[in-house]
C-alpha positions in Angstrom: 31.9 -54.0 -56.2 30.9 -51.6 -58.9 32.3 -53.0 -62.7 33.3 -51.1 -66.0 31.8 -52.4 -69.3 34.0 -52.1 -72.5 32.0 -51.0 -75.0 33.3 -52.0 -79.2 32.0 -48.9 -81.2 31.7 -49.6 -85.0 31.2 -46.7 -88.0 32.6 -46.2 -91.0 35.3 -43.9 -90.1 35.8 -40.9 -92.2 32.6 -39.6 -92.4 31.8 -40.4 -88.7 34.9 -39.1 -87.0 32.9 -36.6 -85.1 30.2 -38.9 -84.0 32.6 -41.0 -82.9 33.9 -38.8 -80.7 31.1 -37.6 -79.2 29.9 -41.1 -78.7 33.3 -42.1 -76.6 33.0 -39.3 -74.5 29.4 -40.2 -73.6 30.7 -43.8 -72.6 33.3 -42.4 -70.8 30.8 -40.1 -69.0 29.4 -42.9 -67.8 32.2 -44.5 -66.5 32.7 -47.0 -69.0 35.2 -48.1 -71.0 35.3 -47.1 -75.2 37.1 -49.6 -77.3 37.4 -49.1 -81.1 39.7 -49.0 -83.8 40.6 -45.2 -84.1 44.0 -46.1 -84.0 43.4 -48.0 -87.2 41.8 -45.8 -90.0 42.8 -48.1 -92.8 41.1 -51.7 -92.6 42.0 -54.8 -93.9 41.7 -58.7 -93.2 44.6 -59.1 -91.3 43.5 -56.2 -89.0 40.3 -57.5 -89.1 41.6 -60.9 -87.0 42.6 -58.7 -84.4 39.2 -56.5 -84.4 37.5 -59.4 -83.3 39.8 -60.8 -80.5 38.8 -56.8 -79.2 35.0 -57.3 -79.9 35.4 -60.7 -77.5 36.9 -58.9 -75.2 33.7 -56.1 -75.2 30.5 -56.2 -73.0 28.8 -54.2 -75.6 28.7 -53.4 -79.4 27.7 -50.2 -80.5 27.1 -49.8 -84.3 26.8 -46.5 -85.8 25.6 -46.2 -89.7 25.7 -43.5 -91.3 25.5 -42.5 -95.2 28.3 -44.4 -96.3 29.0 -48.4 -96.5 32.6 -48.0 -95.9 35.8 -50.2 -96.7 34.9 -53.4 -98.0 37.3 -57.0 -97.9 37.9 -58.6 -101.1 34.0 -59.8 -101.3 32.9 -56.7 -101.3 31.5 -56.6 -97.8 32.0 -53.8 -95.2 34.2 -54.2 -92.6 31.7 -52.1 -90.4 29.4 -55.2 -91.6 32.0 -57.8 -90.7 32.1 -56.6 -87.5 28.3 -56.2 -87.1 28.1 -60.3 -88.1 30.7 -61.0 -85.8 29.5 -59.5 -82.9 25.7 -60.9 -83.1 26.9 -64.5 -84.2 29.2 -63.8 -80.9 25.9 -63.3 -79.2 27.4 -60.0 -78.2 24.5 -57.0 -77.0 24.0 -54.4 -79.9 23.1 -51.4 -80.2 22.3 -49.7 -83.3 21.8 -46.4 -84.4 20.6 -45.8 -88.1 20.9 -41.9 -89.5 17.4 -41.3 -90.2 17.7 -38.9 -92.7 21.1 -39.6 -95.0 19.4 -37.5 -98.3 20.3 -34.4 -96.6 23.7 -35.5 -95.6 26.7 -33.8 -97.9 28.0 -35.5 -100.7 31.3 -36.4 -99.1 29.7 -38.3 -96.3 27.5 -40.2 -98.9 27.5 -43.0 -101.6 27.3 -42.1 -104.6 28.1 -45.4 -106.8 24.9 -47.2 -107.3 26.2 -50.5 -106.1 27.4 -49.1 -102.8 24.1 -47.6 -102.5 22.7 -50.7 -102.5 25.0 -52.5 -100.1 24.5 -49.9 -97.5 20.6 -50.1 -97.5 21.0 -53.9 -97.4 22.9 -53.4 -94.4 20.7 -50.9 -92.8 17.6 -53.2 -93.5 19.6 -56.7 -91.9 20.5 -54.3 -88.9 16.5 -54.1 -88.1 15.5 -57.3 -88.1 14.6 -58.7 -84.7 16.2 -56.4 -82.6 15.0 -52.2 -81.7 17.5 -49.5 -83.2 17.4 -46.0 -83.3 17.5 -43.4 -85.3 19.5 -40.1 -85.2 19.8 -37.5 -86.7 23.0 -35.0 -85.4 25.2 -35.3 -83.1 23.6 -34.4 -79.8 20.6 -36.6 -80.6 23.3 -39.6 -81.0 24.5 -39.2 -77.8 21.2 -38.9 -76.2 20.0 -42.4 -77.7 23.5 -43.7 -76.9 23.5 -42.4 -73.0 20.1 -44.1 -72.9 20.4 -47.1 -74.7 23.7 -48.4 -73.2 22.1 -47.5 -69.3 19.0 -49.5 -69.9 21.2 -52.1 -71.4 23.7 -52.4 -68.3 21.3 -52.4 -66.0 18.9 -54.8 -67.8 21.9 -57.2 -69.6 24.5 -56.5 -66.9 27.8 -57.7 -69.1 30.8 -59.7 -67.5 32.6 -56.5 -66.9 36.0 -55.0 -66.0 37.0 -54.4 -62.0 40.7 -53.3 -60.6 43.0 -55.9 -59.9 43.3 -54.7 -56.1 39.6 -54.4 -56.0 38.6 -57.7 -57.4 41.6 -59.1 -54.3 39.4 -57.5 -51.7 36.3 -58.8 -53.4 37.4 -62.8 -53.3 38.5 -62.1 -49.7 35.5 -60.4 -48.3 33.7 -63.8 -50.2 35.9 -65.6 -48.5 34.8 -64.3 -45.2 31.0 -64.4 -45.9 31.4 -68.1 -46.6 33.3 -68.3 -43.2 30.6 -66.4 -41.6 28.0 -68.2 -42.9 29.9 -71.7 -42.1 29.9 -71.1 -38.9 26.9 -69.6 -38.4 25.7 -73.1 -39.6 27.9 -75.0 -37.5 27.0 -73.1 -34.2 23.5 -74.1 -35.1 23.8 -77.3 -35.4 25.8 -77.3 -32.2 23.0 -75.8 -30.5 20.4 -78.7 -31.8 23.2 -81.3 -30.8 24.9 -80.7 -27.9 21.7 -82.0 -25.4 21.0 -84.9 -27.8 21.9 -88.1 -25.7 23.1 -90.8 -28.3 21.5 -94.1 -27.0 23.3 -97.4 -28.2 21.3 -100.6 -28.2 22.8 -103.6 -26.8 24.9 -101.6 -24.0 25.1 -103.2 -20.7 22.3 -102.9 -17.7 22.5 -101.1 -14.2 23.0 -104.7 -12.8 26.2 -105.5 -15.1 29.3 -104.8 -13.5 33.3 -103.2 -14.5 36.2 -104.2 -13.0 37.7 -100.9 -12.0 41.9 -100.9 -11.5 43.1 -98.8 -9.0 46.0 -98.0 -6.7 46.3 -96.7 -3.5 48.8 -96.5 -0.2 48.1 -98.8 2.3 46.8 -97.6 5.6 47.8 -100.2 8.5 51.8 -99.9 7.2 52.0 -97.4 4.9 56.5 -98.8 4.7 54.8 -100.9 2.2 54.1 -98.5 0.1 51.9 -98.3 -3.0 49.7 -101.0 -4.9 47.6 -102.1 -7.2 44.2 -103.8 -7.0 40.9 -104.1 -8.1 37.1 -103.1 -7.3 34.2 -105.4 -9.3 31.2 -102.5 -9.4 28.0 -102.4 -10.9 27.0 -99.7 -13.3 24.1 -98.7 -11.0 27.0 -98.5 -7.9 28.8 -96.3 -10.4 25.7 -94.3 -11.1 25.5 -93.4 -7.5 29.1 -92.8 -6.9 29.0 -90.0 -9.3 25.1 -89.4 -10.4 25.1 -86.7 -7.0 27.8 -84.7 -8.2 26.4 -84.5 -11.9 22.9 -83.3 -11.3 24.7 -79.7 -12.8 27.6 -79.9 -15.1 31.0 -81.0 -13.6 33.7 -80.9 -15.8 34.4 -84.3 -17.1 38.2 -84.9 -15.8 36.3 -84.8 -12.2 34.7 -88.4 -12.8 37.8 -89.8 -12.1 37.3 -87.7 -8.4 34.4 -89.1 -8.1 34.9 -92.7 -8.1 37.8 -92.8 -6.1 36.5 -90.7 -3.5 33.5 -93.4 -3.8 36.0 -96.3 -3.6 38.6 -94.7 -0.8 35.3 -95.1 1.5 34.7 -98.3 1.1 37.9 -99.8 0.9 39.1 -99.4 5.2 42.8 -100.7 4.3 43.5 -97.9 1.9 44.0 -94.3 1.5 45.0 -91.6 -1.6 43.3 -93.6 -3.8 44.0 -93.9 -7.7 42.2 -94.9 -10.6 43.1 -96.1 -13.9 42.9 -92.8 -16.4 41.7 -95.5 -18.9 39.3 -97.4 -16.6 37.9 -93.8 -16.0 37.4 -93.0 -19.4 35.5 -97.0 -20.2 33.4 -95.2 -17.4 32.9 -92.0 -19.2 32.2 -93.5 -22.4 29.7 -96.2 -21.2 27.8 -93.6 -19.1 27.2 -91.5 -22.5 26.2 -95.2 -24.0 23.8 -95.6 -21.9 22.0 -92.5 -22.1 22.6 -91.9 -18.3 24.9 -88.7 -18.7 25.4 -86.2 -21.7 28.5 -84.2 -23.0 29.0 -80.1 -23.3 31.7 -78.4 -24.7 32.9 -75.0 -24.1 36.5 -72.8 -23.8 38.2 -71.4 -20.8 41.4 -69.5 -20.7 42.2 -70.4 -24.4 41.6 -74.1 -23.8 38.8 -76.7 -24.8 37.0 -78.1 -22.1 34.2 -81.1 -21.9 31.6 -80.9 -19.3 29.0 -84.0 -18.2 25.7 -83.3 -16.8 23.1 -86.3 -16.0 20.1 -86.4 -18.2 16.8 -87.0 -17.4 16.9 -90.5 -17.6 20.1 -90.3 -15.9 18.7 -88.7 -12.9 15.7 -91.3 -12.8 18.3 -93.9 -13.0 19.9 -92.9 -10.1 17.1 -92.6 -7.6 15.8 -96.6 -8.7 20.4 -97.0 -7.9 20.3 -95.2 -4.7 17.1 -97.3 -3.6 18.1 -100.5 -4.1 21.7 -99.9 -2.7 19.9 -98.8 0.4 
């Protein structure tokens, strides 16, 4: 999002009106923002407060010196030179541009009192120490060494800057959306180095260790007696090959309940539309994943989140030492 930079410009003002000008529209022809005191021709201290609550506000500080020291507080010190002090203690960037040749410049827009003389080359000599400046001389050459000056220093020093209201709302939004992007991004990476991990727990129970599975079912010799409960004591490695066949490719994992009553309505001869417990099913689930025998996969369909189980490697070599020894 492309930014403005509010740029202070500081001259003794009578005898730099012009200048001023010029220097503005150059600013302004770089689409940037000129900030000043032209509204304010006469300076004082109270004035002066509010001069620097605008230089703290700025990006830049231009300084223009010309042949005259200009208005000075009851110390005797320029408010052009107040300003310049505030600004570099401010750690503000400036950028100064000395007249290079004020002899030639007509009386009215020079010193002429001695002391005042001598204030304004002070200043002009403080105003070179450790930082470049340069020097004009006319108006066009100003705005050449301004144009060039401020570019390098924007582009070099880019400044906090200035953006529209609606502009800086479409900013934090599209940010917003990058860091969505990117978050998931990250999270559909990581579900891509997860989702065939098998999680192994130590300490979970053998192929030869047995469940108690609850079920319920209708009776088959008098089916007037209608439904009831009972139980089935199975191994996990009789579990493993009630439903290890089915899973050698992804099933969805509500089947597993199928599975082992489909396994369990063939064994048991008394029985038929066999149920089993949904929580019984899920122990089953759960202990299968435990094991290492079975892993998990997630995906949508229709809108809705569905879990799919798949046997793993282990899983499958699991299930041919089960189907062996139950043969």
């Amino acid at each position: 999002m492309a930014k403005k930079y509010q740029v202070f410009i500081s001259s003794t003002f009578t005898d730099l009106v012009v200048e001023r000008q010029e220097v503005i529209r150059t600013i302004l022809d770089l689409d940037q923002i000129p900030s000043g005191m032209e509204a304010f021709p006469a300076a004082d201290f109270e004035q002066f407060d509010y001069i620097k609550k605008v230089i703290d506000e700025c990006d830049y500080y231009i300084l223009i010196i010309g042949a005259k020291y200009g208005s000075t507080d009851e110390k005797g010190v320029s408010y052009t030179e107040l300003e310049y002090d505030y600004a570099t203690k401010s750690g503000k960037v400036v950028l100064a541009f000395i007249h290079s040749d004020i002899q030639n410049l007509p009386v009215a827009k020079s010193e002429t009192r001695e002391d005042r003389i001598k204030k304004l080359n002070k200043f002009r000599e403080k105003t070179k120490k450790n930082r470049l400046v340069k020097f004009w001389n006319g108006t066009e050459s100003l705005k050449a060494s301004v144009a060039v000056s401020l570019s390098q220093a924007m582009r070099q020093v880019p400044g906090v800057g200035w953006i529209r209201g609606n502009a800086a709302a479409s900013e934090e939004l599209l940010n917003q959306i990058n860091n969505l992007r990117n978050e998931n991004d990250m999270l559909v990476k990581e579900l891509r180095q997860y989702k065939n991990k098998v999680v192994k727990i130590e300490g979970i129970a053998g192929l030869n260790d047995g469940i108690i599975i609850r079920y319920s079912g209708i009776g088959r010799k008098n089916p007037t007696y209608g439904r009831r409960d009972a139980t089935r004591s199975m191994t996990w490695g009789e579990i493993l090959v009630a439903v290890g066949p089915s899973l050698t490719s992804y099933q969805k994992s509500s089947s597993l309940s199928n599975l082992i009553e489909r396994y369990i309505s063939d064994e048991v001869q008394d029985m038929s539309s066999v149920y089993v417990a949904a929580t019984d099913a899920d122990k089953v689930k759960i202990q299968l994943i435990a094991m290492g025998l079975v892993k998990t996969y997630s995906d949508t369909q229709d809108d809705d989140y569905v879990e799919f189980l798949k046997l793993t490697e282990e899983g499958r070599e699991k299930l041919l030492i089960a189907g062996s020894a139950k043969k």
